[in-house]
C-alpha positions in Angstrom: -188.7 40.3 91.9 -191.9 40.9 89.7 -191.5 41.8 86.0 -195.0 41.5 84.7 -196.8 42.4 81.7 -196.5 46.0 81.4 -193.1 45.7 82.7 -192.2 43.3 79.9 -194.4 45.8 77.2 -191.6 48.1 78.4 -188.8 45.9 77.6 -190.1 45.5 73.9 -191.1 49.2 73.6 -187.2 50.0 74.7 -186.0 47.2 71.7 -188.4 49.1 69.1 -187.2 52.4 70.1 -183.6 51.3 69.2 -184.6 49.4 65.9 -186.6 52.9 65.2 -183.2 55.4 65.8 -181.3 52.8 63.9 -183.8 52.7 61.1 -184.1 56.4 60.9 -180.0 57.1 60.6 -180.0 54.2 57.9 -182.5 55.4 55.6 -181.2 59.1 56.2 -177.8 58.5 55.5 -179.1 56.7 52.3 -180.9 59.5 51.3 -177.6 61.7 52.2 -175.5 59.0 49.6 -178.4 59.2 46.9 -177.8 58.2 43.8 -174.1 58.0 44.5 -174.6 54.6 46.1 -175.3 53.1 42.8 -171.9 54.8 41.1 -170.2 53.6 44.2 -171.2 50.1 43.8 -170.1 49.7 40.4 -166.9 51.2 40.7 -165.6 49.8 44.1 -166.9 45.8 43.4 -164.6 45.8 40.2 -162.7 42.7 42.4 -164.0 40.4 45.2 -161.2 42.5 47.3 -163.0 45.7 46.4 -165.9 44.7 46.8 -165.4 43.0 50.4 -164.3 46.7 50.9 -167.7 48.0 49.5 -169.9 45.7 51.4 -167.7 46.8 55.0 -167.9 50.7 54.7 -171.6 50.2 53.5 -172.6 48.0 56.4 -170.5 50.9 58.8 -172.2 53.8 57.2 -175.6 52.2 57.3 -175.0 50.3 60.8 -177.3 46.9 59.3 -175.9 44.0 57.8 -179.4 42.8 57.0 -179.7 46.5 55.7 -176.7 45.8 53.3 -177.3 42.4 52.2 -181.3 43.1 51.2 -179.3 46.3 48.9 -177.1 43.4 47.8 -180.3 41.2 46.9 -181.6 44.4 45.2 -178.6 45.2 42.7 -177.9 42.0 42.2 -181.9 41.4 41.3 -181.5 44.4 38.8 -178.8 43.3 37.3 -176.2 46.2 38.1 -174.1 43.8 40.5 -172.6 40.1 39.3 -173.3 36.8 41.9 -169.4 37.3 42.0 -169.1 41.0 42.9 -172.5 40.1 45.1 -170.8 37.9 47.2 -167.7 40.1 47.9 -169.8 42.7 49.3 -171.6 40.5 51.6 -168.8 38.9 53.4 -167.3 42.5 53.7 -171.1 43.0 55.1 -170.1 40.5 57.6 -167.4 42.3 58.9 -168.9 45.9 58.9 -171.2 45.0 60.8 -169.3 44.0 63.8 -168.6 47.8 63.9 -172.1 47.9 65.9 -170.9 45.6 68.9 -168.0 48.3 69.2 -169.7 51.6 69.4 -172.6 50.0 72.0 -169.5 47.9 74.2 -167.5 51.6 74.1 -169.9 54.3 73.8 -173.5 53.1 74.3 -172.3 51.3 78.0 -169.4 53.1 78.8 -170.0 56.5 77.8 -173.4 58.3 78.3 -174.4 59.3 75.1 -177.9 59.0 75.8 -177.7 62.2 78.3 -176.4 64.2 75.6 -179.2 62.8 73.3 -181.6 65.2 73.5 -179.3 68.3 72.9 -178.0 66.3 70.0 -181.9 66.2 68.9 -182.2 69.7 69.1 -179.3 70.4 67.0 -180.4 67.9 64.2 -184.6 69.0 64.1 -183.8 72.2 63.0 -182.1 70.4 60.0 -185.7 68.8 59.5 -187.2 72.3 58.0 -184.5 72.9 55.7 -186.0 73.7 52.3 -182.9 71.5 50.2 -183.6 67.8 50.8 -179.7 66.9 51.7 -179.6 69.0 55.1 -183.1 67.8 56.0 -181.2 64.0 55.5 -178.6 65.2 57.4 -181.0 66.1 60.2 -182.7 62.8 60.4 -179.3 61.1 60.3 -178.2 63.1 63.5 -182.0 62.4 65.1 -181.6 58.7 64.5 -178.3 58.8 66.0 -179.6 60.6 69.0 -183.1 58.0 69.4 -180.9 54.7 68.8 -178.7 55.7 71.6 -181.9 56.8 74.3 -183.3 53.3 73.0 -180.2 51.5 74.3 -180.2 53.5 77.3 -184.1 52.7 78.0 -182.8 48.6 76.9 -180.5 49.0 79.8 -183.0 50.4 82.3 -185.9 48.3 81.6 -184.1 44.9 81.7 -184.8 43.2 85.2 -182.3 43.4 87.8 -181.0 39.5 87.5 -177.8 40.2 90.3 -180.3 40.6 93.0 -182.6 37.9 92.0 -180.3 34.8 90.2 -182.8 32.5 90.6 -185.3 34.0 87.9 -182.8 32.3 85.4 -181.8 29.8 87.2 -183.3 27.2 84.5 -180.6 28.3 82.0 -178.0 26.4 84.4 -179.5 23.1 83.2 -178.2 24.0 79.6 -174.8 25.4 80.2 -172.7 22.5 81.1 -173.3 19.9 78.1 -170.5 20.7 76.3 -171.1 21.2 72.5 -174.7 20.9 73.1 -174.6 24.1 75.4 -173.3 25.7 72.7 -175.3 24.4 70.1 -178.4 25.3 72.2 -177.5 28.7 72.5 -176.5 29.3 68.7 -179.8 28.2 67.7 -181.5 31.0 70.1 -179.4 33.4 68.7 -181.2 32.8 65.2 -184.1 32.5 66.5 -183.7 35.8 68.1 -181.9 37.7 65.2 -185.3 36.0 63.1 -187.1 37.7 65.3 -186.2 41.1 65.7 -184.9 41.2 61.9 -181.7 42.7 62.1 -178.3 41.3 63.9 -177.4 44.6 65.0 -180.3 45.0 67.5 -180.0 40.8 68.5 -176.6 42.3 69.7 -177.1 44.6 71.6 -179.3 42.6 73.2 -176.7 40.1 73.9 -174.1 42.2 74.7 -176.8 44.3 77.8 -177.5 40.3 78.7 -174.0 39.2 79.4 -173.4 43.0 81.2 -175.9 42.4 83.3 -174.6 38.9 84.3 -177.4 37.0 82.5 -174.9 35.0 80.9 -171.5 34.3 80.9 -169.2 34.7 77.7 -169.2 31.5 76.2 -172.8 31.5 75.8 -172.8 35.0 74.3 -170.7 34.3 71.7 -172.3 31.2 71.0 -175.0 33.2 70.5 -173.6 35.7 68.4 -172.6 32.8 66.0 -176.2 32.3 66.0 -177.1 35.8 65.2 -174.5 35.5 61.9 -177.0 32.8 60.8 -180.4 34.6 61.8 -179.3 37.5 59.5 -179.1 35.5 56.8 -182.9 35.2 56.9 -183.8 38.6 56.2 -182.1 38.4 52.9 -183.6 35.5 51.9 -186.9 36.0 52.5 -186.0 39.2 50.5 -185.3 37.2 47.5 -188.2 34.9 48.0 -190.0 36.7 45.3 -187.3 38.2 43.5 -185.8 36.9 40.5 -182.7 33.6 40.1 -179.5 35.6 40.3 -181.0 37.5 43.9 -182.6 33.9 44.7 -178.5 33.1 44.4 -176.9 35.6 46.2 -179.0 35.3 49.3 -178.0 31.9 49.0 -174.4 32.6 48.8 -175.0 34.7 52.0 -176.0 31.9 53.6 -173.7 29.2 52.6 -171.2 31.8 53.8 -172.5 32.4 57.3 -173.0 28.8 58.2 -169.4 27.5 57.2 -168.4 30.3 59.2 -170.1 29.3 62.1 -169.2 25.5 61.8 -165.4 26.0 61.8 -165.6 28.4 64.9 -167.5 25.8 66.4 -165.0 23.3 65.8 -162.0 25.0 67.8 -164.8 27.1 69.9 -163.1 26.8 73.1 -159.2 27.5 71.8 -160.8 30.6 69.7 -162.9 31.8 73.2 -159.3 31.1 74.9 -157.2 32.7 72.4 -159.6 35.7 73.0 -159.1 35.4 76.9 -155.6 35.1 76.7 -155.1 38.6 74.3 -157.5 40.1 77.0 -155.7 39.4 79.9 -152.2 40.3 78.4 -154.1 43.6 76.6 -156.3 45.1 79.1 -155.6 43.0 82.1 -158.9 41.4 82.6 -160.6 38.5 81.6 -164.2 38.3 79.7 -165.2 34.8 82.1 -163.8 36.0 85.4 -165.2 40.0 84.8 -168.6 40.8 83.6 -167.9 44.1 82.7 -165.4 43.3 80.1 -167.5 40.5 78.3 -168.7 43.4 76.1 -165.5 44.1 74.3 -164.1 40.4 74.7 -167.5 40.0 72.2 -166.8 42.5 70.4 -163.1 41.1 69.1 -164.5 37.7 69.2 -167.4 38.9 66.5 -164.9 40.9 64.2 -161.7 38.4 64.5 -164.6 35.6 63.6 -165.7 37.6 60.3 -162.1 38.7 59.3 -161.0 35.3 59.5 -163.9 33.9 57.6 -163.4 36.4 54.9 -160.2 35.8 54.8 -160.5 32.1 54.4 -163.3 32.1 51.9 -162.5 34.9 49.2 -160.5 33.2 47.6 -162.9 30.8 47.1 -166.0 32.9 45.6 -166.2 31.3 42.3 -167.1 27.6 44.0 -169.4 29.5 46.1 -170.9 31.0 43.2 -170.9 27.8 41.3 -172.3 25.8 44.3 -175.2 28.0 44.4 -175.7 27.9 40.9 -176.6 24.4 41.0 -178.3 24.8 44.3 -181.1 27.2 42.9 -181.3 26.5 38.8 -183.1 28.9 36.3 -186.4 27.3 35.5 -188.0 27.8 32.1 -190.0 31.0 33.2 -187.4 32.2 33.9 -186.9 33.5 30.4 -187.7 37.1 28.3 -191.1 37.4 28.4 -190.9 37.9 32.6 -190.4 40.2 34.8 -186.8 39.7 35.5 -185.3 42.5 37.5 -188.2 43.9 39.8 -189.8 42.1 42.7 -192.7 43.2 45.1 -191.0 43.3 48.1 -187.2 44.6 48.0 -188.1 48.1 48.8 -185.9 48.8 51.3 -183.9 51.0 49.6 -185.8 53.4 47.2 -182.3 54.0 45.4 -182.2 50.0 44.5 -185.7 50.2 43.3 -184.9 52.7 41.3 -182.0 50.6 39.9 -184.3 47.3 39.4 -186.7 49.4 37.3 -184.7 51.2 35.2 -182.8 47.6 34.1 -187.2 46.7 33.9 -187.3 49.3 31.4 -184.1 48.8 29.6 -185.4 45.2 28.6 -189.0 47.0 27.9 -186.7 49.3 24.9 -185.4 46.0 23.4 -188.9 44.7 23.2 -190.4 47.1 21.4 -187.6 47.0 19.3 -187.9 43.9 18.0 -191.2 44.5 17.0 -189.9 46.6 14.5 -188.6 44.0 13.3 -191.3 41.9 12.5 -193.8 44.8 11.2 -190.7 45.3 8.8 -190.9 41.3 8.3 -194.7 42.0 7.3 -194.3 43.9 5.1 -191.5 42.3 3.3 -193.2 38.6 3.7 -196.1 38.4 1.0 -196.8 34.5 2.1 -200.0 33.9 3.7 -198.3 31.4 6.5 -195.2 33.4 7.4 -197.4 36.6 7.8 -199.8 34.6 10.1 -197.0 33.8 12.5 -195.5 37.4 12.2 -199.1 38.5 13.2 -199.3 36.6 16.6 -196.0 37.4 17.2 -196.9 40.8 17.3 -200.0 40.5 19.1 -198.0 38.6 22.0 -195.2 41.1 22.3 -198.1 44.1 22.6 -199.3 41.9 25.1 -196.2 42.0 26.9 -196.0 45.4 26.6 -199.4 46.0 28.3 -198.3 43.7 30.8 -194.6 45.1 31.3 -196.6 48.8 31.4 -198.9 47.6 34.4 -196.3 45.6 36.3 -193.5 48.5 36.4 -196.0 51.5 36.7 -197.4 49.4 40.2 -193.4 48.9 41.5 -192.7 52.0 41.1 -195.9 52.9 42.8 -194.8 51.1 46.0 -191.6 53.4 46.0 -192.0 55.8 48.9 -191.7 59.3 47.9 -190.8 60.7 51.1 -187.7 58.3 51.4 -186.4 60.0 47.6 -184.4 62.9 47.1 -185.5 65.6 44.4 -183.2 63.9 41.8 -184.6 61.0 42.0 -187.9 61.8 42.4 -187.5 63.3 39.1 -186.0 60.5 38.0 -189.2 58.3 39.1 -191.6 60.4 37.6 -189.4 60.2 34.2 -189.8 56.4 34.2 -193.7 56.6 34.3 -193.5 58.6 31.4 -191.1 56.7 29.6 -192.8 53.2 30.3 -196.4 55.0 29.0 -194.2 55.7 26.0 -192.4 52.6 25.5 -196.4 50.8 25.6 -197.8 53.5 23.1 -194.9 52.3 20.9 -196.1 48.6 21.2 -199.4 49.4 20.4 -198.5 51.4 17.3 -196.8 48.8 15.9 -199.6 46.4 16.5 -201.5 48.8 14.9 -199.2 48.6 11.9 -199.6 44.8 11.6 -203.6 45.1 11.7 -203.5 47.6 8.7 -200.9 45.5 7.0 -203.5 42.2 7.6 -206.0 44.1 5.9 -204.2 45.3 3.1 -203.2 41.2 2.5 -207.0 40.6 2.4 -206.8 42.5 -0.7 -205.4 40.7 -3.8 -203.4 43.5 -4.4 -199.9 45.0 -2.7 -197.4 47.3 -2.0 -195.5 48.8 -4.8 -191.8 47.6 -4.4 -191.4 51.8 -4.3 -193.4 52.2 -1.7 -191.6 48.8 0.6 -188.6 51.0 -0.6 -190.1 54.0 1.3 -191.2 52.4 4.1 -187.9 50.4 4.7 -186.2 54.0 4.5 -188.3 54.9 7.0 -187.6 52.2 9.4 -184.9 52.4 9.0 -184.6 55.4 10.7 -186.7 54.3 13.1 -184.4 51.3 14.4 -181.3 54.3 14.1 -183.7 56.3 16.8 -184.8 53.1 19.1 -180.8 51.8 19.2 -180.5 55.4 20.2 -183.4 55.2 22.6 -182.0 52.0 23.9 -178.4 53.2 24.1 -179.7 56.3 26.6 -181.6 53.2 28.6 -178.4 51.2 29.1 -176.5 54.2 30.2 -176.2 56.6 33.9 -179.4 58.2 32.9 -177.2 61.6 34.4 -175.1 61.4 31.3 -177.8 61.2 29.0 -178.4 64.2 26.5 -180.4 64.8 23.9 -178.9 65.8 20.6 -178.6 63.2 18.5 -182.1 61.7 19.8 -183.3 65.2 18.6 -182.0 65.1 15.2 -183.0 62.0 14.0 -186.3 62.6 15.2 -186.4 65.6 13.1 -185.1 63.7 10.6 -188.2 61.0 10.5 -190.6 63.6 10.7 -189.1 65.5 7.2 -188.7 62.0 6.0 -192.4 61.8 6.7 -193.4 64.7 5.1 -191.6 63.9 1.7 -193.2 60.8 1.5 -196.6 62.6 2.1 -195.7 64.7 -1.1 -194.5 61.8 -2.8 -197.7 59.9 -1.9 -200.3 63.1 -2.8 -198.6 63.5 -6.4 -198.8 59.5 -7.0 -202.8 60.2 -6.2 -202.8 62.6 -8.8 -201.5 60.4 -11.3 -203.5 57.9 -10.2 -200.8 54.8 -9.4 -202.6 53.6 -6.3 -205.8 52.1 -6.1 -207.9 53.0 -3.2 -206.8 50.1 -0.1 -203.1 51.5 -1.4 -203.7 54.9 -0.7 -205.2 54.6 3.0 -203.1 52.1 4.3 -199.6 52.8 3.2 -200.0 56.6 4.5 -201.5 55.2 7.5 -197.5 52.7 7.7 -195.5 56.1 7.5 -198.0 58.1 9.7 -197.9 55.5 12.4 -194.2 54.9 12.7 -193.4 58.6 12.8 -195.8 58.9 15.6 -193.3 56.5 17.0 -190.5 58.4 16.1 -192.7 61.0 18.9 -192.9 58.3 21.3 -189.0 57.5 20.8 -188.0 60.9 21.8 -190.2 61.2 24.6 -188.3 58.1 26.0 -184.9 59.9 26.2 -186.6 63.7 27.3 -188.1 61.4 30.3 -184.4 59.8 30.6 -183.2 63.1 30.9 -185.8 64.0 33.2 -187.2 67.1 31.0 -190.6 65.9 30.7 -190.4 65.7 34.8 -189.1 68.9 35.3 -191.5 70.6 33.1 -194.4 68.8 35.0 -192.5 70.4 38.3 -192.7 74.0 36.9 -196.0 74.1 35.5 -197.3 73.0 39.5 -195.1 75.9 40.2 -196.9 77.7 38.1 
């Protein structure tokens, strides 16, 4: 038999075909979920039971454990899941996605989907045109469904024919009676593989099509289907390469929990593949070594009873694992405030948890600014030379940090593809550039503050202990609007309204205008001398011009700024 290059361009043209349908039905049944997923990860991973839960019907829905554990990486990196709750959801992760080997060893070989493909296509490609954004997700959900099935069809067709010709694997003989080492042999190309192809659903089927066809027998699939439970860890890990400690951990806690797996199958191997054997034979009358045919399912149960058990055996035991990892990746120094801490370059594999790392992003960019206010308050207070230095270049490092914070979110959420959002939370993206363009204008404003205040403390003069008086007043509805500001960060930005953001900025900007009276009839009676009167109206100018920046923070929470921008291009 000849299977040369063009052949063998077929073979990996038929695998991408079915990583492509599977790809499409996960990122349109995310879309579908929305901004859902996020309210359904925090109530459903309130317990590692829960959240096993969680991590199994996501995995199902989204038919990638790799898929699941990167969106693990991602919450955890933003902060909205725990290591804890983390690791619940990836071991049920484990176990959903054993849901795969089932729907290719009953429907994708046994039933022929892939002939009803096409009609199934033209029912979902209408769905495509539809002018609301959730039946148009719908539509590539059904489409995806349709191309991962033709893909596993064209798998099946383009493998070579290894009954009629045995010999063309002949070699693998040499490695499948060593014992342990067989088995170890195989486990490690089963990582290899899942390395490879990047996700352990398409390394099964694979390995499932290999043992149908006779290409090898059932030991040395689920050998290397253990191997594929390590190769998936990968993905996640190399996710958190650049990501921040606590996603660094979880991957890690993926990892550790894979590999025990794998070594205490490996240590009763044979009972666990006979135990298998035995249920088979009793069940459906067959056996997965004597019968080809029924290796499929007899991999199937051995994949799910594998992760079940594994679950079982290590929830109860999710603190150590958390604590183990802990020590295994420490926080480092740089690690601290002045970081990035959330967002990372590369976890953008699911728009909705990008969305999630850079709204916890901005949440620490509201604190920031806010302690600033602090120390421009501090300025003022401080009349000694060496306590106002420090103040100073305090304030000139945070505005540095603001700039930087600015630059570094606005480019993340510049990766986010557009296409992959829906129109709430495209909205929702276009709010956050607004709101970190405001939360920087606020940073410079008060480092504007502190350069005025320097050059009033060149003068030998100071401010009246009335005017500190006003000027505290008036800070001190500023911090009432920025924990305000910061209060609407923290929250569901859907629950968000406006009111009370709106009042008190109304109420700086009358507070600003009596002190303008105040200051204009002081001038008249001439108690200021002239560095006075620019710079202290220049103090209560500036900070109500923050007071504008503060409510523009919560309008782009809200979204209001975003949907105005959407009806003026209407327009």
């Amino acid at each position: 038999m000849k299977f040369g290059i063009f052949d063998a361009l077929t073979l990996l043209g038929s695998l991408g075909f079915f990583i492509y349908g599977m790809k499409i039905m996960s990122e349109g049944i995310q879309k579908v979920a929305g901004a859902r997923m996020r309210q359904i990860l925090k109530v459903m991973t309130s317990n590692r039971f829960s959240g096993a839960l969680t991590g199994f019907l996501l995995t199902g829905l989204v038919q990638s454990s790799s898929a699941t554990t990167v969106m693990v990486v991602s919450f955890v990196n933003a902060g909205l899941l725990s290591l804890i709750e983390s690791i619940g959801v990836i071991m049920g992760a484990n176990i959903g996605t054993t849901i795969t080997a089932w729907i290719i060893s009953i429907l994708g070989l046994k039933v022929k989907i892939a002939a009803a493909a096409l009609p199934i296509i033209a029912f979902g490609f209408p769905l495509l045109f539809s002018s609301k954004n959730k039946i148009k997700s719908w539509g590539e959900v059904v489409i995806g469904f349709a191309l991962l099935f033709m893909g596993l069809e064209a798998l099946k067709s383009s493998v070579p024919d290894l009954k009629s010709n045995p010999e063309i694997l002949s070699f693998l003989s040499n490695y499948t009676d060593l014992g342990i080492i067989s088995t170890l042999i195989f486990v490690v190309i089963g990582t290899i593989l899942t390395v490879i192809v990047q996700s352990s659903s398409a390394t099964m089927a694979i390995t499932i099509l290999m043992a149908n066809q006779g290409w090898i027998s059932f030991d040395i699939a689920a050998a290397m289907v253990l191997g594929e439970n390590i190769g998936t860890t990968i993905t996640a890990n190399l996710a958190a390469l650049v990501a921040n400690v606590h996603a660094k951990r979880a991957a890690r806690a993926h990892f550790i929990f894979n590999i025990f797996g794998v070594i205490w199958v490996l240590l009763v191997f044979s009972l666990f593949l006979k135990g298998i054997d035995s249920y088979m034979e009793s069940s459906y009358g067959t056996s997965p070594y004597n019968d080809q045919e029924a290796i499929p399912i007899g991999l199937s149960i051995f994949h799910t009873t594998f992760n079940i058990i594994n679950t079982l055996l290590l929830i109860g035991f999710v603190k150590f694992i958390a604590s183990v990892v802990i020590k295994m990746v420490k926080m480092k120094e740089d690690d601290g405030e002045f970081r990035l801490e959330y967002i990372s370059s590369n976890i953008l594999e699911t728009p909705e948890a990008s969305l999630v790392e850079a709204s916890k992003e901005i949440m620490k960019f509201g604190e920031i600014t806010s302690r600033m206010s602090g120390f421009v308050q501090s300025l003022i207070i401080n009349q000694k030379v060496k306590n106002r230095s420090k103040l100073l270049k305090k304030i000139k490092k945070y505005e540095e940090i603001t700039d930087r914070l600015e630059l570094e979110i606005v480019t993340y959420l510049s990766k986010i593809p557009h296409s992959k959002l829906g129109v709430e939370s495209s909205i929702r993206l276009r709010g956050m550039l607004s709101i970190v363009n405001d939360l920087e204008r606020i940073g410079d404003l008060f480092f504007q503050m502190s350069l005025a205040i320097d050059h009033k403390s060149e003068d030998k003069g100071w401010f009246s202990q009335k005017q500190i008086d006003n000027l505290k007043g008036m800070f001190a509805l500023l911090d009432r609007a920025m924990e305000q500001m910061n209060n609407n960060l923290s929250m569901d930005y859907e629950k968000v309204e406006l009111t009370q953001s709106v009042a008190l900025e109304k109420e700086i900007n009358l507070y600003r205008d009596k002190l303008r009276k105040k200051h204009l009839k002081s001038l008249e009676k001439g108690e200021y001398d002239f560095h006075t009167s620019l710079i202290y109206p220049e103090l209560y100018g500036l900070a109500e011009r923050v007071g504008d920046h503060i409510i523009n923070v919560s309008e782009g929470i809200t979204g209001a700024l975003a949907k105005d921008e959407e009806d003026m291009e209407l327009i």
